[in-house]
C-alpha distance (Angstrom), angle and dihedral (degrees) to the residues before:
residue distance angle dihedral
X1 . . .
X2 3.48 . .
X3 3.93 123.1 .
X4 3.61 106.5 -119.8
X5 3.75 101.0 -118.7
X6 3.65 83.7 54.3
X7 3.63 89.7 47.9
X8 3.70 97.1 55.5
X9 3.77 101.4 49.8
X10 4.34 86.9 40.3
X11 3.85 96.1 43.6
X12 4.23 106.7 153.6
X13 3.73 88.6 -149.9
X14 3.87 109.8 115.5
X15 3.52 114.0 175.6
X16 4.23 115.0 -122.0
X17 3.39 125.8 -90.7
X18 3.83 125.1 -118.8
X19 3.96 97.5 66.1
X20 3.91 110.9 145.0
X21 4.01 125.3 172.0
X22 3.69 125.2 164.4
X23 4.08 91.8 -106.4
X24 4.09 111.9 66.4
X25 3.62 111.6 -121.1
X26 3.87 123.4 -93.6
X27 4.17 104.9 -120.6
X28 3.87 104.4 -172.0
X29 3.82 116.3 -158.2
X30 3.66 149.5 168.7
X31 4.00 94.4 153.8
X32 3.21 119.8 34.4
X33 4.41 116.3 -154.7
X34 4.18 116.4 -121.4
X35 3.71 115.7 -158.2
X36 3.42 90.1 -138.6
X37 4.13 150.2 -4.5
X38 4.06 92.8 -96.8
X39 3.76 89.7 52.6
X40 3.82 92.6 42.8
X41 3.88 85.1 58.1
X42 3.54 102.4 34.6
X43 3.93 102.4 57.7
X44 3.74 125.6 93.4
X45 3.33 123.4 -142.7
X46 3.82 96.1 -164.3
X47 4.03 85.7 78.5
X48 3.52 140.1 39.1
X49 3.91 102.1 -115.3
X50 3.88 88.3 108.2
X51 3.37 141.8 -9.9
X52 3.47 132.5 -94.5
X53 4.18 117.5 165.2
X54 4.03 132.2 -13.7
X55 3.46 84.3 -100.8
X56 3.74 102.1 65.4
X57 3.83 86.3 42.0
X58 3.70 142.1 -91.3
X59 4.29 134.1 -136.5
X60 3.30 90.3 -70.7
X61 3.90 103.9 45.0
X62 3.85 83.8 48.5
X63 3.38 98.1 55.3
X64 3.98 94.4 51.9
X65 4.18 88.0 48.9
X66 3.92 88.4 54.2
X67 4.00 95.5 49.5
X68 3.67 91.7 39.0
X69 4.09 85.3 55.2
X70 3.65 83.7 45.8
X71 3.59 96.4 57.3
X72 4.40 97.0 42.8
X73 3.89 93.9 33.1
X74 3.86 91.1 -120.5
X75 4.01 127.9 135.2
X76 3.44 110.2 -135.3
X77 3.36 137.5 29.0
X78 3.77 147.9 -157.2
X79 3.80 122.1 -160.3
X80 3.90 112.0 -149.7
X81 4.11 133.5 171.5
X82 3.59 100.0 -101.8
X83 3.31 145.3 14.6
X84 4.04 86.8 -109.8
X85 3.06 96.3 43.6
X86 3.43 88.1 61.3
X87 3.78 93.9 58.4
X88 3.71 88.8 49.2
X89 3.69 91.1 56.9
X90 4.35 93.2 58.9
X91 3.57 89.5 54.5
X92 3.41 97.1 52.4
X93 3.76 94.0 40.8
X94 3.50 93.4 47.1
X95 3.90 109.6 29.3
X96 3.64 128.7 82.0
X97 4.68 123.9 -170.6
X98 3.43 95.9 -88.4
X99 3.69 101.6 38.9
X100 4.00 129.1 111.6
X101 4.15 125.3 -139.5
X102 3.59 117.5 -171.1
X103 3.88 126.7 -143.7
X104 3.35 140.7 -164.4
X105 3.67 119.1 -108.7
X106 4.21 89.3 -124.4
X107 3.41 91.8 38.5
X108 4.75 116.5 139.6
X109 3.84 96.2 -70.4
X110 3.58 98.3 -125.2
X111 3.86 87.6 49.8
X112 4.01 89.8 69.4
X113 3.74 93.2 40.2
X114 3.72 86.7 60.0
X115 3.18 83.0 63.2
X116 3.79 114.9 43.2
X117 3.86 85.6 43.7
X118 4.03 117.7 28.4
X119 3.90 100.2 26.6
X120 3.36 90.7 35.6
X121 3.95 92.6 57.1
X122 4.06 88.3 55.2
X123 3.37 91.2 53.5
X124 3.68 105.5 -98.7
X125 4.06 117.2 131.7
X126 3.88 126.0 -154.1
X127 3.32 139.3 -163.4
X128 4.06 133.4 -144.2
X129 3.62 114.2 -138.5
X130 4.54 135.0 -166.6
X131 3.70 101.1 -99.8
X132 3.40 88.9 -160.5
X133 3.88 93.1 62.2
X134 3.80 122.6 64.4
X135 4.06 86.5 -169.1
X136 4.00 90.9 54.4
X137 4.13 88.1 55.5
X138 3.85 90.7 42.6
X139 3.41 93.2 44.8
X140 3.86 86.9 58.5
X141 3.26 104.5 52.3
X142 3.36 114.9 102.3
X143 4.02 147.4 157.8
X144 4.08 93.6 -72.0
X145 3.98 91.6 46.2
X146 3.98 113.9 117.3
X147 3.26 104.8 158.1
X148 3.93 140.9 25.3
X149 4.03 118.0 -158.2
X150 3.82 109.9 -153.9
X151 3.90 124.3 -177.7
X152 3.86 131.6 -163.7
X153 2.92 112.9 -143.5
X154 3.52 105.3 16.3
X155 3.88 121.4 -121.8
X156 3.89 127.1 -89.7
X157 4.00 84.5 -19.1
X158 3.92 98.4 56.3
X159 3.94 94.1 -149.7
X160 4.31 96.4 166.6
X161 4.44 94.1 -148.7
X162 3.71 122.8 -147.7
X163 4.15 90.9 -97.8
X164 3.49 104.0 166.8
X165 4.26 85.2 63.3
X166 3.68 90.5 39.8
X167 4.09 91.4 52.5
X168 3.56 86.0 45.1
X169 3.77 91.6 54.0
X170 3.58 96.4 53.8
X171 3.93 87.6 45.2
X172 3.82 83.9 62.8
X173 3.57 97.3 42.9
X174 4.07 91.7 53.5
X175 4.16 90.6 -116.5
X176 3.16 139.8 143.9
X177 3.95 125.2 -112.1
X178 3.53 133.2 -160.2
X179 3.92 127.7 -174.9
X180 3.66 125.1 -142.4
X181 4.07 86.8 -148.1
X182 4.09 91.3 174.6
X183 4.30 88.4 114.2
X184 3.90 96.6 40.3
X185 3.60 92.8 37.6
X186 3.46 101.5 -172.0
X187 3.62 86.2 -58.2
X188 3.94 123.6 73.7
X189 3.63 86.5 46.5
X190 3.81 138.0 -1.5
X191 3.72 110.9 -119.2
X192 3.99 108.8 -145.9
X193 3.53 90.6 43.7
X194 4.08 104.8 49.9
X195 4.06 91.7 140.7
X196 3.76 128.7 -17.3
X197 3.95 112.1 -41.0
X198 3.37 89.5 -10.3
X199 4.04 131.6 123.9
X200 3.17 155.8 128.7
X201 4.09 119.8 -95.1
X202 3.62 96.2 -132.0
X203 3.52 141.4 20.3
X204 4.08 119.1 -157.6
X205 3.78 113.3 -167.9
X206 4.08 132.1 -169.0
X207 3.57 96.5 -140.2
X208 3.81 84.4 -176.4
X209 3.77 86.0 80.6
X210 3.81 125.7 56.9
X211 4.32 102.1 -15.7
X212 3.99 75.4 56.0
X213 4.06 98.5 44.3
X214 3.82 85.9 167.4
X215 3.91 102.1 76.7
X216 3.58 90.0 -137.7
X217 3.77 106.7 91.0
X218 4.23 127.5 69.5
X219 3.67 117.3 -154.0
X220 3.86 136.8 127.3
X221 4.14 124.2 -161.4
X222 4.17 118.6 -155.4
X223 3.99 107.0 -156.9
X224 3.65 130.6 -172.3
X225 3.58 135.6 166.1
X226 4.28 96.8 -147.2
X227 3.88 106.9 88.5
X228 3.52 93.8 -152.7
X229 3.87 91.5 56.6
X230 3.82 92.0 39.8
X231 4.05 84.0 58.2
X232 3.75 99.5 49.3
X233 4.01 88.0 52.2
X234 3.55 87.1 48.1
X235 3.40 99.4 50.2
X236 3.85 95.3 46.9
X237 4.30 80.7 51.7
X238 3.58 87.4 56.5
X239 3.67 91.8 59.0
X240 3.43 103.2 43.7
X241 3.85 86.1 47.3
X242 3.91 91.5 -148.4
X243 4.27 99.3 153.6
X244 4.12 121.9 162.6
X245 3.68 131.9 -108.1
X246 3.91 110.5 -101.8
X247 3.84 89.4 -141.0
X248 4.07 81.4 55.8
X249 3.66 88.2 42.1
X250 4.13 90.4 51.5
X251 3.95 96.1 47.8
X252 4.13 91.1 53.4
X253 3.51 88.7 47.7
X254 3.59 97.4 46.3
X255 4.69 88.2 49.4
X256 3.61 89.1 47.2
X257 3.59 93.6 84.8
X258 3.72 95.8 55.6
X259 3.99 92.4 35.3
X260 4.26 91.7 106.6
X261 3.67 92.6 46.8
X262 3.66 97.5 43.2
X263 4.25 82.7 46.0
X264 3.43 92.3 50.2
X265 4.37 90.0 51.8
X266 3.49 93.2 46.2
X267 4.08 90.1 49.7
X268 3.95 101.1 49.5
X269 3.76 88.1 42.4
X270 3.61 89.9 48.6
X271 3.51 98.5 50.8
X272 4.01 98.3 51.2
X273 3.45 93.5 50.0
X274 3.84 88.9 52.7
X275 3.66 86.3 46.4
X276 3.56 97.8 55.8
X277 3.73 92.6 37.8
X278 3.70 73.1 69.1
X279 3.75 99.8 69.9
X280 4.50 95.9 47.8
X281 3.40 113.6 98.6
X282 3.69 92.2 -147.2
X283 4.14 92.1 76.8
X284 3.49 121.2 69.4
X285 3.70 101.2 -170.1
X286 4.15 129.8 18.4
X287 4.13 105.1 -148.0
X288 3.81 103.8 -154.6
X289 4.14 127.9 124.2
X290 3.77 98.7 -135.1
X291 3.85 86.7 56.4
X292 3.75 113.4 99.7
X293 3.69 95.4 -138.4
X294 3.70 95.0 38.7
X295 3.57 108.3 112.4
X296 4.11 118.4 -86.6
X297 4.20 88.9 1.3
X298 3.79 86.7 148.3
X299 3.81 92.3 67.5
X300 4.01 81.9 48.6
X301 3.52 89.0 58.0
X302 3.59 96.8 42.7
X303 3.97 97.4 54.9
X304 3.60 98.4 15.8
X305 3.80 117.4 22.1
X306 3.93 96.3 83.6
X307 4.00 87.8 54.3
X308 3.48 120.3 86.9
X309 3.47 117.6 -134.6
X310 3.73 85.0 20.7
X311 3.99 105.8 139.3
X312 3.94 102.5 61.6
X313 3.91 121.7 -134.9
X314 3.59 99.6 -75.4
X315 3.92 132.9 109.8
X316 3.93 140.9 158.1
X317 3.33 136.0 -158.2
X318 4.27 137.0 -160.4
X319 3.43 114.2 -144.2
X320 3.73 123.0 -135.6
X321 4.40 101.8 -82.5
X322 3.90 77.1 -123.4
X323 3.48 92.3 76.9
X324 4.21 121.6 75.2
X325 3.91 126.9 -117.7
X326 4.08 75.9 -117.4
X327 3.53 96.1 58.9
X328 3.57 96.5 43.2
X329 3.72 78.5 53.3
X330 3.92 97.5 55.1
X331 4.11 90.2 43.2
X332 4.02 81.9 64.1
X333 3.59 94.2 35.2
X334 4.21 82.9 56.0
X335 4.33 98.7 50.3
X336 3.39 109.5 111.1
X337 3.32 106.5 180.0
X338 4.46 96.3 31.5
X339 3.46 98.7 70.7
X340 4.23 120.9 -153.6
X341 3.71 106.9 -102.0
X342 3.69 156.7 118.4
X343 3.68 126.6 -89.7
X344 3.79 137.0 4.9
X345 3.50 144.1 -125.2
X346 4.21 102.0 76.7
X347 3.53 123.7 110.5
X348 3.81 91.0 -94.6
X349 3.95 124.9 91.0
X350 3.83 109.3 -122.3
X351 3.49 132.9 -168.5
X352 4.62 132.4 -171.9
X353 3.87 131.9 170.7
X354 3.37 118.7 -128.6
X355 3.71 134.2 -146.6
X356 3.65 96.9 -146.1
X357 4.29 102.5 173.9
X358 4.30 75.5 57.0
X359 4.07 85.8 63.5
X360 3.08 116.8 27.9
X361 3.89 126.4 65.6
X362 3.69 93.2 -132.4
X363 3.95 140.5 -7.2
X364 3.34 112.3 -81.4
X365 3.77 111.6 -123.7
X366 3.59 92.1 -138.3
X367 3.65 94.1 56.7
X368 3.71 117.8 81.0
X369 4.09 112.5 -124.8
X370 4.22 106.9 -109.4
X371 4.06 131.1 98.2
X372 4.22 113.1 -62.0
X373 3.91 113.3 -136.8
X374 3.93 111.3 -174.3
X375 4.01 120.7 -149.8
X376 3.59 123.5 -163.4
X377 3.84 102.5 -167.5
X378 3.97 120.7 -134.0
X379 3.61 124.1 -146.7
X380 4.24 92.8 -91.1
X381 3.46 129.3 123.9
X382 3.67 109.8 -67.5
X383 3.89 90.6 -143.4
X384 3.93 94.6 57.0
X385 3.61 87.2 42.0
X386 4.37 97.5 51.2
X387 3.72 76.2 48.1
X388 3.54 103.6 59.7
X389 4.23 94.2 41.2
X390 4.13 84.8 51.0
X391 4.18 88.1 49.9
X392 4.09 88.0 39.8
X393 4.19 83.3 46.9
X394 4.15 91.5 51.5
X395 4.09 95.7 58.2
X396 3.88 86.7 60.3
X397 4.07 76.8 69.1
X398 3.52 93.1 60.8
């Protein structure tokens, strides 16, 4: 007879097949068991026809991948631990010393400092380009380009670019394109198909954000629909050995479900409180896509416009120049209900001033001069919350 410490690691249970629940179940694994030395040798881990190590992925990592290819109309896909991570991992992949990336000017923050700093430490340049100007990025382009980031909206100052002509640019110019997909989500627009033949290479997705919906959860996904590329970013995963939790794994798959209602909330809320940010004579600008003043709205409409649910929970706003960094500071200071933090896409309403002369290279022109405050909006009532920016609005009056 068996010790018992033997017995409890070598148990001959197995559970029966033919158990199904609406929620996949959660396979945890470091080592993964062969039935034999032939299949030990004989499995790849580059694809999912078997598995190989928790690394490379297991039933439940799988499953996630498919949906989230589902959902952006991609291929392949590789899970990562954030949603910046995930942009790390393309320009490692993809980018050799010697090689040039180009980046919008309103691109995640963190995205260009990656850039500036990291890259630029193994010898790989970039460039920051006018979103707002197709000519600017093809301008750019040149012989050491590899790879083109694009963003839609863009971040903190919600510009919506013409992306169709800027994917068709790089298309022209032989480079590579990558989406940061985190606003669209797979759902105001589907990346690889932006018009007929045309789109993008690669699709990089904070899955933190709205697949998440709980703000509790980091992960990021990079999806393309070229093998070849799919390998190379693969590959470079490999090396950096940066897998997912399968509890992590488990809680996006059990949001994704919900993810186009829970879009669809955050998007009409979004858009009346933009819409009556409108009417205060406090702001000087409202920053959101489905606005018709907001800047590049008619590439909104164009991709997005006929989609409902197609403009994301997220808005900005320029206060009058009148008005102080300081009490810009004490408006957010006095939000009860938009708390100060990082990120978007939970069911709480969030709210961060922004710097912008700090991040940007210049002003924009079509930006009016004044302090930017960014809200992500949560899933609460959209009354209670129009009530608590007007009360915020009032102590400026003080």
């Amino acid at each position: 007879m068996r010790d018992k410490t033997t017995a409890l690691i070598h148990h001959s249970y197995q559970p029966p097949e033919g158990f199904e629940s609406p929620q996949a179940g959660v396979f945890k694994a470091s080592t993964v068991i062969f039935p034999n030395v032939q299949a030990m040798r004989e499995r790849n881990w580059k694809d999912k026809s078997g598995y190989t190590y928790g690394l490379h992925g297991t039933p439940t990592t799988f499953l996630l991948e498919e949906r989230l290819c589902a959902l952006e109309g991609g291929l392949q896909c590789v899970l990562t631990p954030s949603g910046l991570s995930a942009i790390s991992h393309v320009g490692l992949a993809l980018l050799q010393p010697g090689d040039e990336v180009l980046i919008p000017d309103n691109a995640y923050g963190p995205s260009r400092d990656l850039a500036a700093q990291t890259f630029k430490g193994l010898g790989i340049t970039h460039q920051l380009y006018d979103p707002m100007d197709v000519a600017d990025l093809r301008r750019r382009i040149g012989p050491k380009t590899r790879l083109v980031w694009l963003e839609a909206a863009g971040s903190v100052t919600m510009e919506f670019p013409d992306l169709i002509a800027q994917v068709r640019v790089c298309r022209e110019r032989q480079v590579l394109c990558a989406l940061d997909n985190t606003w669209g989500a797979g759902l105001a627009f589907q990346p690889f198909d932006l018009a007929p033949g045309l789109g993008v290479d690669i699709s990089v997705h904070a899955l933190t954000k709205y697949p998440s919906g709980g703000g509790d959860v980091l992960m990021g996904s990079i999806i393309t629909r070229d093998e070849g590329l799919h390998l190379r970013i693969k590959l470079c995963h490999m090396h950096l050995g940066t897998g997912v939790g399968a509890n992590d794994a488990e809680l996006i798959l059990r949001s994704l479900p919900s993810m186009a209602l829970r879009y669809a909330a955050h998007d009409r809320t979004a858009r009346l409180l933009a819409e009556h940010c409108l009417s205060r004579p406090e702001i000087a600008q409202v920053l959101h896509p489905a606005l018709p003043d907001s800047p590049g709205h008619a590439h909104w409409q164009n991709l997005c416009g006929s989609e409902p649910g197609g403009a994301a929970g997220l808005f900005s706003i320029v206060f009058d120049a009148r008005y102080s960094q300081a009490q810009v500071d004490d408006f957010c200071n006095a939000l009860r209900l938009f708390k100060l933090g990082y990120s978007w896409g939970g069911p709480m309403s969030l709210v961060v001033p922004y710097e912008l002369a700090r991040m940007r290279t210049a002003w924009p022109t079509h930006l009016a001069k004044g302090t930017l405050v960014r809200f992500s909006v949560g899933l609460e009532s959209a009354a209670d919350l129009q009530k608590d920016l007007d009360q915020a609005l009032a102590t400026m009056h003080r």
